[in-house]
FIKOL-62606 format. One record per residue (C-alpha): residue number from 1; residue in one letter; z, x, y. Coordinates in steps of 0.1 Angstrom, whole numbers, plus 2048, in hexadecimal, padded with zeros to 3 digits. Layout:
BEGIN
+-----+------+-----+------+-------+
! pos ! code !  up ! east ! north !
+-----+------+-----+------+-------+
! NUM !    a !   Z !    X !     Y !
...
+-----+------+-----+------+-------+
REM end
This chain:
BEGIN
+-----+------+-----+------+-------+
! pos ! code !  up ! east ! north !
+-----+------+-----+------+-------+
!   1 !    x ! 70E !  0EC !   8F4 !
!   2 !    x ! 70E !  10B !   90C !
!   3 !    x ! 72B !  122 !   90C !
!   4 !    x ! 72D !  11F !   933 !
!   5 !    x ! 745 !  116 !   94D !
!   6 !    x ! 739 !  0FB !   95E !
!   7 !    x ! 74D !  108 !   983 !
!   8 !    x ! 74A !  12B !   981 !
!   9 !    x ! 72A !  131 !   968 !
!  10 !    x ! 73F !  14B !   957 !
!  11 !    x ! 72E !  154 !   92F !
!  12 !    x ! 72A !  167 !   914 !
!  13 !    x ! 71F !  18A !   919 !
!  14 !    x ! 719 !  1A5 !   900 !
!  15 !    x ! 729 !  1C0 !   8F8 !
!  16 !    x ! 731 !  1D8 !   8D7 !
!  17 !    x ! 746 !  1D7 !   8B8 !
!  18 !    x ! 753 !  1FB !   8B3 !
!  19 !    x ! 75C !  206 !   890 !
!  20 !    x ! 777 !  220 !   88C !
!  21 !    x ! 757 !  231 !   87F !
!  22 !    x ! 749 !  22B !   8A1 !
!  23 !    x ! 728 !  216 !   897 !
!  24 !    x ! 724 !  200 !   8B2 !
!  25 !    x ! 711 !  1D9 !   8A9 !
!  26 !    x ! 70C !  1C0 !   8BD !
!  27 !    x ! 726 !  1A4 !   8C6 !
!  28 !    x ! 72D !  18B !   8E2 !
!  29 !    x ! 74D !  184 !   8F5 !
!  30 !    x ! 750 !  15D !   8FB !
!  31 !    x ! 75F !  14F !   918 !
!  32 !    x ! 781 !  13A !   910 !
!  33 !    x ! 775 !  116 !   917 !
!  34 !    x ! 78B !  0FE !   918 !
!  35 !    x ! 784 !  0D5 !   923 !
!  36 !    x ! 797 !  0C7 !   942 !
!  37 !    x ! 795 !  0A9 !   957 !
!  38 !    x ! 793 !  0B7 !   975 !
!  39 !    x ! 793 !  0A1 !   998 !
!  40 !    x ! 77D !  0A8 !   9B4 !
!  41 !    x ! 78B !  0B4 !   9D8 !
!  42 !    x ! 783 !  093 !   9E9 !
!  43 !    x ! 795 !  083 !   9D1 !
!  44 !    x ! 784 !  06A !   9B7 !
!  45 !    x ! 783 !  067 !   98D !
!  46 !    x ! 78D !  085 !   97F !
!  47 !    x ! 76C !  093 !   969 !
!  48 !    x ! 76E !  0A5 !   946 !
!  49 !    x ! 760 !  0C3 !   946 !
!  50 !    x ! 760 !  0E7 !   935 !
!  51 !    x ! 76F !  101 !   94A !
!  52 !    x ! 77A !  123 !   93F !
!  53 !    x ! 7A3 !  127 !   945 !
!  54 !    x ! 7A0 !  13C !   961 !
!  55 !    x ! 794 !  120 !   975 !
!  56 !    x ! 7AF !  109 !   968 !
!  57 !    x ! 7C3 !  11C !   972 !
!  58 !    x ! 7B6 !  120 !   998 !
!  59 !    x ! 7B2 !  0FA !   994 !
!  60 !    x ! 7D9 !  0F4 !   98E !
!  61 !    x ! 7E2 !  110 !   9AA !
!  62 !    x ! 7CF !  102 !   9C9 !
!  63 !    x ! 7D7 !  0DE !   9BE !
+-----+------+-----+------+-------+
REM end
């Protein structure tokens, strides 16, 4: 399954780790993904999907 909001598209990107010896390796910073129903604006069934908590939270503040 794809790490990915499904509103926003937000998803991983890459980054560093940084010892305190400072050798940097690879690593990945996941989006936090969570699974809401969520209604459409018209109204209707809401629909499960996997949004990241920023847009839950925009979700509950214009609603």
């Amino acid at each position: 399954m794809a790490k990915r909001c499904e509103i926003c598209g937000k998803g991983p990107v890459a980054g560093n780790n940084v010892s305190h010896s400072k050798v940097h390796t690879k690593r990945r910073f996941m989006p936090n993904l969570v699974t809401a129903h969520i209604a459409p604006k018209g109204g209707g069934v809401a629909q499960r999907m996997r949004i990241c908590t920023r847009c839950l939270r925009t979700s509950t503040k214009s609603a």
